[in-house]
KEFI-551208 format. One line per 2 residues: number of its first residue (from 1); their letters; for each residue x, y, z of C-alpha. Coordinates in steps of 0.5 Angstrom, whole numbers. Layout:
<mikes>
NUM = A = X:Y:Z | ...
</mikes>
This chain:
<mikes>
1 = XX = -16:287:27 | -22:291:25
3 = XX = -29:288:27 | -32:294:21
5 = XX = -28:290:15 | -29:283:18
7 = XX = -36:284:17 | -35:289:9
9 = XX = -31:283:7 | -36:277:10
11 = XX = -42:282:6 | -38:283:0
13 = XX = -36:276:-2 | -41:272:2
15 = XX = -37:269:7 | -39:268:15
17 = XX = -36:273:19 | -32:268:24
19 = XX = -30:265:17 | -27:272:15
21 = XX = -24:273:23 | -21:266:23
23 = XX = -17:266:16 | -15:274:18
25 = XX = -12:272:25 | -9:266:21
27 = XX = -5:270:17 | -3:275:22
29 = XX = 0:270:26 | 4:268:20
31 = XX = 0:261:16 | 1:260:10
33 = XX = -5:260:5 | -3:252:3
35 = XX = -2:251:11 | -9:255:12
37 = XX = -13:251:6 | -11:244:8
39 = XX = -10:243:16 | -14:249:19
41 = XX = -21:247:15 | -25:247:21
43 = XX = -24:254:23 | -25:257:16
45 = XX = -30:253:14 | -27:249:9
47 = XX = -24:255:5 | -20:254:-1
49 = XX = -14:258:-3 | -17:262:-8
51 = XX = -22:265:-2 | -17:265:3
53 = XX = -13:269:-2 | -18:273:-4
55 = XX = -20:275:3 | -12:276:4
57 = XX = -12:281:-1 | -19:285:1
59 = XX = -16:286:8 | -9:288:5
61 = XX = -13:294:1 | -18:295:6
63 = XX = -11:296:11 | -8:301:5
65 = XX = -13:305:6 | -13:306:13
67 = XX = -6:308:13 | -7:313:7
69 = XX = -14:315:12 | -9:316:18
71 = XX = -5:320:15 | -9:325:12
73 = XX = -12:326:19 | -5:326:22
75 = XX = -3:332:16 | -11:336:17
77 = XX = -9:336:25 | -3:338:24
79 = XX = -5:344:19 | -11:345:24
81 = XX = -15:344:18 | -19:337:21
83 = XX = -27:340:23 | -32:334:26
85 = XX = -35:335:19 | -29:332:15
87 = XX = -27:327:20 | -34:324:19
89 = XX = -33:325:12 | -26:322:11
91 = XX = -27:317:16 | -34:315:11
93 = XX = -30:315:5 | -29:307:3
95 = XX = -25:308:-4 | -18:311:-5
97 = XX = -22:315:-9 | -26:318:-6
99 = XX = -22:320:1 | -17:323:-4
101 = XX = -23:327:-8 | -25:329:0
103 = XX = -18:330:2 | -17:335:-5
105 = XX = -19:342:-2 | -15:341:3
107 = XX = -9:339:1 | -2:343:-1
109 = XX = -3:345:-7 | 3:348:-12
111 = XX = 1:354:-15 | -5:355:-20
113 = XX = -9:360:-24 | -14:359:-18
115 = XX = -8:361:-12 | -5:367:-17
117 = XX = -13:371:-17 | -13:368:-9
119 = XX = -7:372:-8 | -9:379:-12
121 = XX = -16:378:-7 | -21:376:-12
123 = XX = -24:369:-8 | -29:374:-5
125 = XX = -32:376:-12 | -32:369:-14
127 = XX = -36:367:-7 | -41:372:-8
129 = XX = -42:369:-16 | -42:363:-15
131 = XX = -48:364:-10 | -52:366:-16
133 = XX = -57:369:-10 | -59:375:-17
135 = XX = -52:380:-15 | -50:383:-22
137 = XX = -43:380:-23 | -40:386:-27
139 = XX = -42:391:-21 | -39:386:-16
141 = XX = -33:385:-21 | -32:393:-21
143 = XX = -30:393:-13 | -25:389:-15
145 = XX = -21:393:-19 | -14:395:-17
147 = XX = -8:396:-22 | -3:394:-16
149 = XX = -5:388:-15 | -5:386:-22
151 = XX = -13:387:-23 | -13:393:-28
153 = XX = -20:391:-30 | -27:388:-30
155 = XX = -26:383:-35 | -20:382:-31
157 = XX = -23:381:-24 | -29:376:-28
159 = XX = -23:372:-30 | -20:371:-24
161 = XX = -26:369:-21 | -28:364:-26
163 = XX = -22:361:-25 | -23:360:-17
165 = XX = -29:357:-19 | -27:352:-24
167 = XX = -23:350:-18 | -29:349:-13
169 = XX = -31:346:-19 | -25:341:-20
171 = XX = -25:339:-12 | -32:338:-12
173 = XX = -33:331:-9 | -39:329:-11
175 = XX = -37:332:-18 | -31:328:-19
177 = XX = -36:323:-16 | -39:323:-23
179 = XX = -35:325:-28 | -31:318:-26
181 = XX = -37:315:-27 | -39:318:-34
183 = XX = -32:316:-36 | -32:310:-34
185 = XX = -38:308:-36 | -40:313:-42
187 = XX = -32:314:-44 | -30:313:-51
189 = XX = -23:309:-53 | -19:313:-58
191 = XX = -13:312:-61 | -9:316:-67
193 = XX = -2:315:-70 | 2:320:-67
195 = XX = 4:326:-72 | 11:323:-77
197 = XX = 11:316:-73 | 6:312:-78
199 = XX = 13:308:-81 | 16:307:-74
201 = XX = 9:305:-71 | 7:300:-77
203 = XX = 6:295:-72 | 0:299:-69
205 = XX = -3:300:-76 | -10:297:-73
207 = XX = -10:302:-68 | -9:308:-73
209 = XX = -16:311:-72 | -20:306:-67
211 = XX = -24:308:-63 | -29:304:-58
213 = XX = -33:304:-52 | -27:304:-45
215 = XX = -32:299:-42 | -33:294:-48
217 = XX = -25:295:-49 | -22:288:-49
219 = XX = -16:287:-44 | -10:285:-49
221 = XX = -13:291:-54 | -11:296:-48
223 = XX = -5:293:-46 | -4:294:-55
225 = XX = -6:300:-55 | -2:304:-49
227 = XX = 4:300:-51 | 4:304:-57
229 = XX = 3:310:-53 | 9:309:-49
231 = XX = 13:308:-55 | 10:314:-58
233 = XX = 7:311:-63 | 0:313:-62
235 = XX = -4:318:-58 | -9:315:-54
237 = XX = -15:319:-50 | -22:317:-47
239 = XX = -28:321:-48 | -35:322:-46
241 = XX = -41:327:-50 | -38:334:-48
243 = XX = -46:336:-48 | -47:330:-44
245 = XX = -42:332:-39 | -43:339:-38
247 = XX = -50:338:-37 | -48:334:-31
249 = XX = -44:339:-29 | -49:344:-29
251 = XX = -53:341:-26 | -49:341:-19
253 = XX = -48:348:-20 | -51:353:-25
255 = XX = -57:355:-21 | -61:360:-26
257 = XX = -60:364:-32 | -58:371:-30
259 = XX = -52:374:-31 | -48:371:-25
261 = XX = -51:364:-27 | -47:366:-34
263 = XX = -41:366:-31 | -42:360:-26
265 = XX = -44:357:-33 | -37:360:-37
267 = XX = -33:357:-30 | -36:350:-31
269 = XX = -34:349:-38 | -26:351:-36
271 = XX = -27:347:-30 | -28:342:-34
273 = XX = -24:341:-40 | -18:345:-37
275 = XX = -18:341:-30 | -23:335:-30
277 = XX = -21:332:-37 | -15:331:-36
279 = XX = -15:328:-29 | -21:324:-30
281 = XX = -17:322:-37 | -12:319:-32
283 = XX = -15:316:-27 | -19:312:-33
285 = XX = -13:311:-36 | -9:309:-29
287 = XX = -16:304:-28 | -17:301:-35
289 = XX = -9:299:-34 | -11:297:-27
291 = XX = -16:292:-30 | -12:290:-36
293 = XX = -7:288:-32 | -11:285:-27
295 = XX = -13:280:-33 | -7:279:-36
297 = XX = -4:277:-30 | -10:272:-29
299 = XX = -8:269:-36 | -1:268:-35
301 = XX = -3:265:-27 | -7:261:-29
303 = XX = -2:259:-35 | 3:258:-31
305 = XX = -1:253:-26 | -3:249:-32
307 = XX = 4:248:-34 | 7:246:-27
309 = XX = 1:241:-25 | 4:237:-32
311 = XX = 4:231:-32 | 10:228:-29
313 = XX = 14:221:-32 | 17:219:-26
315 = XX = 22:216:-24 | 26:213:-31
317 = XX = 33:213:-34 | 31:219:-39
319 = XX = 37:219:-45 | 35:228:-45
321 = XX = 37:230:-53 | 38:238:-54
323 = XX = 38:239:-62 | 42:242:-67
325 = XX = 44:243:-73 | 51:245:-74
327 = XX = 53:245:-68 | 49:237:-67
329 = XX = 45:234:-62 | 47:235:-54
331 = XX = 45:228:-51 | 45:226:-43
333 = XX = 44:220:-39 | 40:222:-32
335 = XX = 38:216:-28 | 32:215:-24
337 = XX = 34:221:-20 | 35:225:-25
339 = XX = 43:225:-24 | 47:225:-30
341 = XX = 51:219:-32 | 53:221:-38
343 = XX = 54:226:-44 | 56:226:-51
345 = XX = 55:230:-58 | 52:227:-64
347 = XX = 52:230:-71 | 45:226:-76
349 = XX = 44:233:-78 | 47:237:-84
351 = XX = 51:239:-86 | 56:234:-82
353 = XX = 51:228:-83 | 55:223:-79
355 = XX = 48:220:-79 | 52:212:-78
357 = XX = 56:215:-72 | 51:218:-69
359 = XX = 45:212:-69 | 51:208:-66
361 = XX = 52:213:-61 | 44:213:-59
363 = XX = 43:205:-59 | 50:204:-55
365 = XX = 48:209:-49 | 41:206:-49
367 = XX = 43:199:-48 | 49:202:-42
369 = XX = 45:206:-38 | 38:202:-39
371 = XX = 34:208:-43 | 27:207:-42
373 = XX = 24:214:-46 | 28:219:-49
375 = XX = 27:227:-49 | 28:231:-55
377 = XX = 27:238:-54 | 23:242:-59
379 = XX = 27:248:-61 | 31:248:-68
381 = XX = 32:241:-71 | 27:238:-66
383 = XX = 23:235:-71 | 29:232:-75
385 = XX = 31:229:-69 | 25:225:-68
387 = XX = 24:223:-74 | 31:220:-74
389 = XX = 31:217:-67 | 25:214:-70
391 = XX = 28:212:-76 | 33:208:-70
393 = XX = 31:200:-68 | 31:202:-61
395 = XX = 31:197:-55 | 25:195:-53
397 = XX = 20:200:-57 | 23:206:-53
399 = XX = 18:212:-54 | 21:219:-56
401 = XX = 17:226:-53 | 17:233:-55
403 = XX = 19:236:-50 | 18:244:-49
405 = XX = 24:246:-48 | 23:254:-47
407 = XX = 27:257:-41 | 32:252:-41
409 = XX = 37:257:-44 | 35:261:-38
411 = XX = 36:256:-33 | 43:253:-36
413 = XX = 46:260:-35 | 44:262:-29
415 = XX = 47:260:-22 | 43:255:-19
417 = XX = 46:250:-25 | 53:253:-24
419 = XX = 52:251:-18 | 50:244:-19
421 = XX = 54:243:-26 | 61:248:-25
423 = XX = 65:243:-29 | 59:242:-36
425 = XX = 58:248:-40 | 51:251:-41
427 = XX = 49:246:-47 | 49:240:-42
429 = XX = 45:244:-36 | 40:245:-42
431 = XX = 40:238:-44 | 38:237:-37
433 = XX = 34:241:-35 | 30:238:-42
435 = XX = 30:231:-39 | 28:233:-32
437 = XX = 22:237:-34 | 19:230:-38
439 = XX = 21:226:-31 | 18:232:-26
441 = XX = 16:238:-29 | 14:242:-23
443 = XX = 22:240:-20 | 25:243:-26
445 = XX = 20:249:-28 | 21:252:-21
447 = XX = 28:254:-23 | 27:258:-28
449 = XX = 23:265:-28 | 16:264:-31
451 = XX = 18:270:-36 | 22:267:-39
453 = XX = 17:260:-41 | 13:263:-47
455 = XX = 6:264:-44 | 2:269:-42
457 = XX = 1:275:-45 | 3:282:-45
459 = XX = 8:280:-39 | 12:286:-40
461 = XX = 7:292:-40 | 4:290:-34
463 = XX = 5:292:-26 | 12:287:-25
465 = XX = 11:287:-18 | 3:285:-18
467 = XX = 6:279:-24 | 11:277:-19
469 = XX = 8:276:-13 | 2:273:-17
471 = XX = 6:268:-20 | 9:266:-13
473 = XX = 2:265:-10 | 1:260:-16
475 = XX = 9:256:-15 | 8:256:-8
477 = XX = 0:253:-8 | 2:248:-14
479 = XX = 8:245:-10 | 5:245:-3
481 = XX = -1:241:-8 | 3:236:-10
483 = XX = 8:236:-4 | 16:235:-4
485 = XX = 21:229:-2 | 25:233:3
487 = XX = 31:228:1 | 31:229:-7
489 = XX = 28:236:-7 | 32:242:-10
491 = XX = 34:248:-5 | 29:252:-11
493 = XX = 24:247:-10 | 24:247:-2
495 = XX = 24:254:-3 | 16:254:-5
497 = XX = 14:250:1 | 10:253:5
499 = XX = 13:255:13 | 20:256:9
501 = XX = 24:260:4 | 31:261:1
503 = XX = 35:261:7 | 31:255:11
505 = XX = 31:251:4 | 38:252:4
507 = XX = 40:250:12 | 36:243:10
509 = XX = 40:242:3 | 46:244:8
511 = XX = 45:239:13 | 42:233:8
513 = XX = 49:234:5 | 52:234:12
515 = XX = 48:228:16 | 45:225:10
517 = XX = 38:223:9 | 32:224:14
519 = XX = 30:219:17 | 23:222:19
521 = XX = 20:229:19 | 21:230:27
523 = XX = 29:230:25 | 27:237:21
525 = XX = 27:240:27 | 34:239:28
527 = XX = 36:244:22 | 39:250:23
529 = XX = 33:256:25 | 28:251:23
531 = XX = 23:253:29 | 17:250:32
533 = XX = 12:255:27 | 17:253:20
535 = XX = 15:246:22 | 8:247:23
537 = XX = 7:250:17 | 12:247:12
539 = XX = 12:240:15 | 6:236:12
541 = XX = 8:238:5 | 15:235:6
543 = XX = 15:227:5 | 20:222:6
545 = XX = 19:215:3 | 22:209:6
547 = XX = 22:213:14 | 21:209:19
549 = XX = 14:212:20 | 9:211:15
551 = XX = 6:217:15 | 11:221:14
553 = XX = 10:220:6 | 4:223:6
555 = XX = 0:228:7 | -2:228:14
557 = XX = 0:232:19 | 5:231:24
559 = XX = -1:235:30 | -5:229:27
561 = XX = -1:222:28 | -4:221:34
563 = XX = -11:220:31 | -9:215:26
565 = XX = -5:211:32 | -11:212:36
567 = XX = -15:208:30 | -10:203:29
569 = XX = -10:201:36 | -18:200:36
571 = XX = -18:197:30 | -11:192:33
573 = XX = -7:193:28 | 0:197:26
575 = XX = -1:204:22 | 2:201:16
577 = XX = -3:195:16 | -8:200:16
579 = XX = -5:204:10 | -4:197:7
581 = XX = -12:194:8 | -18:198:5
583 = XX = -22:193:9 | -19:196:16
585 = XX = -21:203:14 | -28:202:12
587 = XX = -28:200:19 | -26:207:21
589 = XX = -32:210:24 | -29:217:24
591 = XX = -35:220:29 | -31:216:34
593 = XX = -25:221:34 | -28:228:33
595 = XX = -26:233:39 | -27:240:40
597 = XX = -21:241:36 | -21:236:30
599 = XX = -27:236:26 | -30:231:20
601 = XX = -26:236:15 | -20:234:18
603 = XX = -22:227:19 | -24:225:12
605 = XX = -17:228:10 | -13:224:13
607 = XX = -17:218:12 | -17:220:5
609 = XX = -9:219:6 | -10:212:9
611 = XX = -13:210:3 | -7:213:-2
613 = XX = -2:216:1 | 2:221:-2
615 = XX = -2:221:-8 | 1:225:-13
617 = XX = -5:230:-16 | -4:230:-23
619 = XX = -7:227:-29 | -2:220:-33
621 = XX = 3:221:-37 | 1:219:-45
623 = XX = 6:221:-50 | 5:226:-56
625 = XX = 6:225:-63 | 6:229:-68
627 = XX = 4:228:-76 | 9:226:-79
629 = XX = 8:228:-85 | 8:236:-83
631 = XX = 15:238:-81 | 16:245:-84
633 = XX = 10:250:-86 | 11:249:-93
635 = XX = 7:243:-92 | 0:244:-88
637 = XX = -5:245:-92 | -12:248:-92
639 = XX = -17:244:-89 | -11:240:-86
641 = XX = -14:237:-79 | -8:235:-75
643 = XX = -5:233:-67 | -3:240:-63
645 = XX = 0:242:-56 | -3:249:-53
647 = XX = 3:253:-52 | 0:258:-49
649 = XX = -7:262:-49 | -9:269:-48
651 = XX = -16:273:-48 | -16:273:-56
653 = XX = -14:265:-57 | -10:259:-56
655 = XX = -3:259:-60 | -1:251:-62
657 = XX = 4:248:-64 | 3:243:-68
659 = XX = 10:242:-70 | 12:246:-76
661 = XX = 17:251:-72 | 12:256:-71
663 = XX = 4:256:-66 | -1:257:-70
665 = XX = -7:262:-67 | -14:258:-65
667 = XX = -18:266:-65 | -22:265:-60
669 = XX = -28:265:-64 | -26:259:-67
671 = XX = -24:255:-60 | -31:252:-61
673 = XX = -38:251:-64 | -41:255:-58
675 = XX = -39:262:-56 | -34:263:-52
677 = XX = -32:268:-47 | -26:266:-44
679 = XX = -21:261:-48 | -19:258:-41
681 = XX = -27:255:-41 | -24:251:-48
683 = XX = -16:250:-47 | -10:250:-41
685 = XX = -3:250:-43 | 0:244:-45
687 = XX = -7:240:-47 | -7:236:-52
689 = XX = -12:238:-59 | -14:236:-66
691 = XX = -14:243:-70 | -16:244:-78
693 = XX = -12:249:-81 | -16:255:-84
695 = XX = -10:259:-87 | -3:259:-88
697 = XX = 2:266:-89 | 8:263:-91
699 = XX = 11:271:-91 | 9:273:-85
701 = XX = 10:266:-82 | 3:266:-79
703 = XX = -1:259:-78 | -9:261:-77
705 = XX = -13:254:-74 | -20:252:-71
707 = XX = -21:247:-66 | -29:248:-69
709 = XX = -32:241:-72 | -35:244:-77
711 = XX = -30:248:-81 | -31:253:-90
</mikes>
């Protein structure tokens, strides 16, 4: 471990140096973040995951670069290349960036116009110009003349010079240095139709003649625009002032007026619009992506996180409906486990309109399978199902939810439902699924790829491997939030708790089926390949209701049992009458059972538990409903102010359902009375607000809404 990037990365985030070292030596010794976060508070500080995180990733980039240093040292060597003067500077460059710029000179090089006048001997000429020391450029040049090495004159030999130069000029570090930095911060974004693609490219009409600042650009807008280029429909380019940069330019290397500073001067203006432009035009390209998919990456993340950590109903016999118009409504009974007891079609809809039957058909189910809500899917006929189930004396008042239904395809045709449902097909599966996401959200949502679930934006422009890797993070961190019962959890679920994984989720699954439900967390250890790390890390995320130890359905650690049974003890009462009576662990004095190892952070988290064991995080379930008035487009009014779910927020906006078949866009700049920066200040997905309308396009079927108080 590297004590110089322990102490960077402490400076650059303002963390102490042995909060940085214990999380660093954590993760190389195979902890997980959630682990790390929750039962290792003492050595870290209390750091949350979002710092750990952030740490993990530094030290992961800082560990890239010294692969990519080594190998450069190891090359110069080999090439007997390295001087101490460029160790010294390779070893001091901290970007990628820079070490490349310093590495540049030396590295193989495919041949060039520099490497062409090299070969005809023409670099001397180009040194003794390029030291502009008051030698007369022409009778330098005139030495060099000769017909059998391809330079049959003066012109000729100042060419081949020149051409050197600009590339010195190109390799310069401290001038690409500069450039990077008057691109980036100077560097104009244009973009133009390509030639014959305006009828094609229609989509990117916007973009036809754009320009702005790169470094004002918004995210989603360069995404946009770098979409077009790749499809061919537009040309992009970044640009500062040509003046500017050649003034740069010449600073560093035209020394004087005379002749040879002429030439030095000609050499700078090629060097930069043959050589640098291009590249620093790519690296600015390849940076402003970079951070556009950073952005949009944190969008869809944060996205996801809402969607996972949605309120759960529990466990109720849930009546899941998956509606349809000519192929009717696809109705399954689950029970409060979520297993299917029962399913049926039923047709109220055109053009069968079997309204009689299919009512009969919903209120005997009810009545058998005790329904306490019932889960309506909200794609095609999702409105009409609802208005006709709450047209229906249903018993007991049951309430009827919208659920949001997106993936459920996905899921019902892949092999996990396969697996669990071989003997129904995909409309089934997909009602259940519907079902299960209003009973637990999280459980279900884990089985589908998060691509496939409507939000974010821009998903398929951005780094795939960055997008999956961070929407992992998101379901590992949400699932070992919440915690997972280990005798109900689906092989996908056990999947994301923290120590285990696909094969180890499987061996559990495995031996559950096998011996049956456990009994306690130490029967864990028990399963096949789980060893003593895996159950360290995984084993406090697990809960096992109704074991014969009364913690194993919370959150605290196996590691930590003793110190509850040591306050129990003192306090002459058993574990459970201590979870039982807030009166006895307010006589919990936790000074009492601090040690070298244990500290007050963990302390307060167990005693934290006592008092609500098991806790689930997220908020209460409240049911939603629509306007019932608007169905369709065609009846949203202007200045209609109406209920709404957020479905999906990105950097421009929030889009809305407010149950017409269609989201409709809150702008950004009309999320609130206030300026807002990002619209995730304002709205999360899935919330629920009240929005005005502002416009409705019936032709483009496009919905524009505010969630401003003051509207016109």
């Amino acid at each position: 471990m590297s004590i110089f990037h322990i102490s960077k990365i402490a400076g650059e985030f303002d963390l102490k140096e042995r909060q940085v070292r214990a999380v660093v030596e954590l993760l190389d010794e195979g902890a997980t973040v959630p682990f790390i976060a929750r039962y290792r508070k003492e050595v870290t500080g209390s750091l949350d995951e979002v710092a750990i995180t952030t740490v993990q990733e530094r030290m992961a980039r800082l560990r890239d670069l010294d692969k990519r240093r080594a190998s450069i040292l190891r090359s110069l060597r080999e090439r007997g290349q390295l001087t101490t003067d460029l160790r010294q500077k390779i070893l001091a460059a901290e970007t990628l960036s820079a070490l490349e710029d310093v590495y540049l000179p030396y590295r193989p090089k495919r041949r060039t116009r520099a490497t062409m006048a090299r070969e005809r001997g023409l670099e001397p000429l180009a040194r003794r110009i390029f030291d502009q020391d008051g030698a007369d450029p022409v009778e330098e040049a005139a030495v060099f003349i000769d017909p059998d090495k391809d330079v049959p004159s003066v012109e000729e030999a100042l060419a081949g010079a020149r051409d050197i130069m600009a590339e010195w000029i190109n390799e310069d570090a401290d001038a690409r240095a500069r450039m990077r930095d008057l691109f980036g911060t100077e560097g104009v974004l244009r973009s133009k139709a390509a030639t014959g693609k305006e009828e094609e490219g229609a989509k990117y009409k916007d973009y036809f003649d754009w320009s702005e600042p790169l470094s004002k650009a918004p995210s989603h807008r360069i995404l946009a625009m770098m979409r077009g280029d790749a499809e061919g429909s537009l040309k992009i380019h970044i640009l500062p002032q040509e003046e500017q940069a050649l003034a740069i330019l010449g600073s560093i290397f035209v020394h004087g007026t005379g002749p040879a500073s002429r030439q030095v001067e000609a050499a700078v203006q090629d060097g930069y619009k043959r050589l640098l432009v291009p590249l620093m035009e790519r690296e600015c390209l390849s940076a402003a992506k970079t951070e556009a998919d950073r952005k949009a990456i944190a969008v869809f993340a944060e996205n996801l996180r809402q969607l996972l950590l949605e309120p759960s109903l529990g466990q109720k016999n849930v009546l899941a409906i998956d509606p349809g118009f000519r192929t009717g409504c696809k109705v399954v009974a689950l029970d409060r486990q979520g297993k299917l007891v029962q399913s049926d079609t039923i047709y109220p809809h055109e053009p069968q309109n079997r309204t009689a039957e299919s009512a009969k058909n919903i209120l005997e189910l009810c009545e058998r399978f005790e329904i306490e809500v019932i889960a309506v899917g909200n794609g095609t006929a999702g409105r009409e199902t609802v208005s006709f189930l709450n047209g229906l004396e249903l018993p007991g008042k049951i309430p009827v939810v919208m659920v949001d239904e997106s993936g459920a395809s996905v899921y019902s045709a892949s092999s996990s439902a396969r697996d669990e449902f071989p003997d129904q097909d995909i409309t089934v599966r997909g009602s259940v699924s519907i079902g299960r996401r209003l009973m637990d959200p999280l459980a279900e949502l884990v089985k589908v790829d998060p691509g496939s679930l409507g939000i974010g934006q821009y998903q398929h422009d951005v780094d795939q491997a960055a997008l999956k890797s961070k929407l992992e993070d998101v379901v590992r961190s949400c699932v070992n939030l919440v915690g997972v019962d280990v005798n109900t959890a689906s092989k996908e679920l056990l999947t994301y708790v923290s120590g285990l994984g696909p094969r180890l989720a499987e061996f559990i699954v495995r031996y559950r089926d096998d011996h049956g439900s456990f009994g306690r967390r130490e029967d864990l250890r028990k399963v096949p390949r789980l060893g003593p790390k895996a159950f360290q890390q995984a084993a406090g995320f697990l809960r096992i209701r109704d074991g014969s130890n009364p913690l194993d359905a919370s959150a605290v650690h196996p590691e930590s049992y003793a110190i509850v049974d040591a306050m129990a003890r003192d306090l002459g009462s058993s574990v459970q009458e201590l979870m039982d009576d807030c009166g006895l662990q307010n006589k919990i004095d936790l000074q009492n059972y601090v040690t070298d190892r244990v500290g007050m952070p963990t302390l307060e988290d167990i005693l934290s538990e006592l008092e609500k064991p098991g806790r689930d995080p997220r908020q209460e379930f409240e049911v939603f409903s629509f306007a019932e008035e608007v169905v369709d487009m065609e009846d949203l009014e202007r200045g209609m102010t109406l209920p709404g779910v957020v479905t999906n927020v990105t950097a421009f906006g929030a889009f809305v359902d407010v149950g017409v078949h269609q989201d409709g866009l809150v702008h950004i700049s009309q999320l609130a009375d206030r300026f807002v920066r990002d619209p995730a200040e304002v709205v999360k997905v899935h919330q629920k607000v009240m929005v005005t309308v502002l416009d409705v396009d019936l032709d483009r079927k496009r919905i524009s809404l505010s969630m401003k108080k003051k509207h016109f």
